[in-house]
Every structure is written in structure tokens, then in C-alpha cells.
N, C-alpha and C positions, 0 to 999 in steps of 0.2 A: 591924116595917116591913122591907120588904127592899128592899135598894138595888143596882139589877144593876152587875153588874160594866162594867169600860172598854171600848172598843174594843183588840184585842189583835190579831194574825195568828191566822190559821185555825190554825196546829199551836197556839199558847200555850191560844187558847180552847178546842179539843179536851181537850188538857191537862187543862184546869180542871175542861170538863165530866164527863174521866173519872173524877178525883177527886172530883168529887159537890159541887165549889163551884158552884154558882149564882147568888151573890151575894156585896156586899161584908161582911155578917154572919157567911157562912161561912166566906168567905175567912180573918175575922179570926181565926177557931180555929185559924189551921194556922202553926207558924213560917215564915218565907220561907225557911227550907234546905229545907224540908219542900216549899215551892214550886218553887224553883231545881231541885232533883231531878226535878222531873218531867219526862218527857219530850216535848220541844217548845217545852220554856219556855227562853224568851231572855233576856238581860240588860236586852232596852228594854221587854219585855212587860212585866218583873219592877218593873222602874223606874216603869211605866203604875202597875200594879198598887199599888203600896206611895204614890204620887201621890195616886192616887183614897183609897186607906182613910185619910191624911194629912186631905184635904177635906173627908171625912167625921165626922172625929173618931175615926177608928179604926186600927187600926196590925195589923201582923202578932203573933203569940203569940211572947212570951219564948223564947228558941229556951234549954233548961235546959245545954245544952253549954255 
């Protein structure tokens, strides 16, 4: 099942889309440093973002640093 992502600002969802997230599933593959680094991604996007995967039951990837 895929569950789309939040409402975001036009740069953070660029972002996402150019990383190839489309959803809260894929989202969940990637640490949030892995997120945070991208470019256009903001602290309240990030914040949205990690909310929604929360709701879901699902959370950003173990960052192994």
C-alpha cells in the first residue's frame, strides 16, 4: 500500500520527488540525515515529514552514524 506523502513547500516536495520518494514507504528507506541533506529540505518540512511516518507507524531508517 502506499501512503503519499504530507503537504510540504514546493522546494522540500521537489526535493523528495528528486530523490525518487513518493511516498511515506519510501520515505521510510532513507535516514532523515539522508533527508535533511537534500536540497530544499527545511526544518518544518523535515518535522511534517517524520509527523506523518509517526501516524503511520513508520519512522525514518536507523541513520548507522
Amino acid at each position: 500500500m502506499s501512503t503519499p506523502l504530507p503537504k510540504t513547500a514546493a522546494p522540500a516536495r521537489r526535493a523528495l520527488a528528486n530523490a525518487g520518494y513518493d511516498d511515506l514507504e519510501s520515505l521510510a528507506t532513507a535516514t532523515e540525515r539522508e533527508v535533511a541533506d537534500l536540497h530544499g529540505m527545511g526544518p518544518k518540512a523535515l518535522a511534517t515529514l517524520r509527523e506523518a511516518l509517526a501516524e503511520h507507524g513508520l519512522s525514518f531508517r536507523a541513520d548507522p552514524g
